[in-house]
C-alpha positions, -999 to +999 in steps of 0.1 A: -293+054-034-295+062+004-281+096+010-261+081+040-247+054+021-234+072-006-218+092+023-206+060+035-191+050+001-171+083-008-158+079+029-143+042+021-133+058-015-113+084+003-097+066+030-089+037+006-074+067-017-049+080+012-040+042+018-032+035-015-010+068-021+014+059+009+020+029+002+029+039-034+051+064-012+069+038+007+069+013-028+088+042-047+116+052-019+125+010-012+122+006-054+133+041-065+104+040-092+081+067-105+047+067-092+036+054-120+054+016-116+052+017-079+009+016-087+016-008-112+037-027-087+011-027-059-015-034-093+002-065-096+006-079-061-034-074-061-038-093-087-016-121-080-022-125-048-061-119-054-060-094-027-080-057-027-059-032-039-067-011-008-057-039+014-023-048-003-016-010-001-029-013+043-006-040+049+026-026+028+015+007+050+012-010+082+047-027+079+061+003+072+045+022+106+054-010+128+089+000+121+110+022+145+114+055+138+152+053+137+151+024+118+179+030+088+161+034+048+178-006+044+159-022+069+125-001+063+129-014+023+136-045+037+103-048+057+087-031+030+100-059+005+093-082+027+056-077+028+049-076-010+066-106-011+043-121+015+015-112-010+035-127-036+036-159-024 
């Protein structure tokens, strides 16, 4: 393999990594799970939705950054919620 490929690949690995650990972050304060069913949690709404784990995690991520930074723990579980359900259908 192409040495800068391979770079290119543990780059997307990492970055995907970080992406996927806040949103499990955000999943476990809004659910009040372990780490281990908020990855099962974003595990299923990848499957079911037939979304890339990495990009169910960006969008549960980026809902949670669009909110205000005073915005109370209710309303940023409720946007979180809100945007696995979107992936839910």
């Amino acid at each position: 393999m192409d040495p800068a490929a391979e770079n290119e690949q543990l780059r997307e690995a990492l970055s995907s990594r970080a992406v996927i650990e806040q949103a499990k972050g955000m999943v476990m304060l809004v659910r009040g799970c372990s780490a281990r069913e908020a990855f099962a949690v974003l595990v299923a709404v990848s499957q079911q939705s037939n979304v890339k784990l990495r990009d169910v995690a960006t969008v549960v991520v980026a809902t949670g950054s669009a909110t205000e930074p005073g915005l109370s723990d209710a309303d940023a579980g409720r946007a979180v919620r809100a945007a696995l359900c979107a992936h839910l259908g």
